[in-house]
N, C-alpha and C positions, 0 to 999 in steps of 0.2 A: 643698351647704349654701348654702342664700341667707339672706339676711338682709331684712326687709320694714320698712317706716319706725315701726311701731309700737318694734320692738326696739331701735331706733337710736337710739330717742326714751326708751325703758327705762334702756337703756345712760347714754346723757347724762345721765340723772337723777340714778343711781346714782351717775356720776361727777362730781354738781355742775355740769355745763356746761352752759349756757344757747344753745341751736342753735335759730335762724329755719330756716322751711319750707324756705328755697332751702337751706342748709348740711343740713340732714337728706335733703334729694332728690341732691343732690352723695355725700354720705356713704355714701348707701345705694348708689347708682349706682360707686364707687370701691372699695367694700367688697366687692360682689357681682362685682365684676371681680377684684381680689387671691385670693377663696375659690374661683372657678372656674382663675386658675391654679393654686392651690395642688391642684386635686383632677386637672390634668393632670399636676405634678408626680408626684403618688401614682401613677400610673396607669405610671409608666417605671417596667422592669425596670433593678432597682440590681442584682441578685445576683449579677455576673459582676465591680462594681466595686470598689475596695478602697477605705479611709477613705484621704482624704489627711489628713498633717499639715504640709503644706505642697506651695505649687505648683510649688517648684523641686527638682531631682531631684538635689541636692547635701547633704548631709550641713553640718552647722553647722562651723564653722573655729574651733579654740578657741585664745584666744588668753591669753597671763600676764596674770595680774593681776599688775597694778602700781600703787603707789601715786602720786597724785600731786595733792600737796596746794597747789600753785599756789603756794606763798609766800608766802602774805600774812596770814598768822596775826595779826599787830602790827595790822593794817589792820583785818580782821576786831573786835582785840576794843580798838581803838581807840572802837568801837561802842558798849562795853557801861559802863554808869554805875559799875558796878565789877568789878573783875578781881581775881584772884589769883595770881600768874606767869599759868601761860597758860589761866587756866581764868576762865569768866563766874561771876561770884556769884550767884546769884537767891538769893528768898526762899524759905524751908521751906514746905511747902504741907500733907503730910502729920505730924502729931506722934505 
């Protein structure tokens, strides 16, 4: 697949962007290199390789959830223009 400065110039349109001669020769020139590796890519035999989901060959390490609320609750709602024990007031939004 290539792409030729007409389409590039389509493309821009469509997408509202306003591209001088040189940014559409650069673009088309940049594009047309991206589509040609992308069509070497195609061309390698995958069938032999499996998906990774991940690059390291270790298994996830799980660890306890724990809480850990830093202490500073007072601090926190030291913040708020009104409180109630330990909770924020806001305003009702939905009736």
């Amino acid at each position: 697949m290539s792409l030729d400065k007409e389409k590039i110039k389509h493309v821009a349109k469509l997408a509202r962007i306003s591209l001088d001669e040189a940014k559409v020769n650069s673009l088309t020139k940049d594009l047309n290199s991206i589509f040609k590796f992308i069509e070497q890519l195609n061309e390698l035999n995958t069938d032999k390789v499996e998906p990774l989901t991940s690059i390291l060959n270790e298994s996830l390490r799980y660890r306890k959830d724990q809480i850990k609320d830093g202490k500073i609750r007072d601090k926190i709602l030291k913040n708020s223009p009104q409180q109630n024990e330990e909770f924020f007031v806001v305003p009702k939004v939905v009736e």
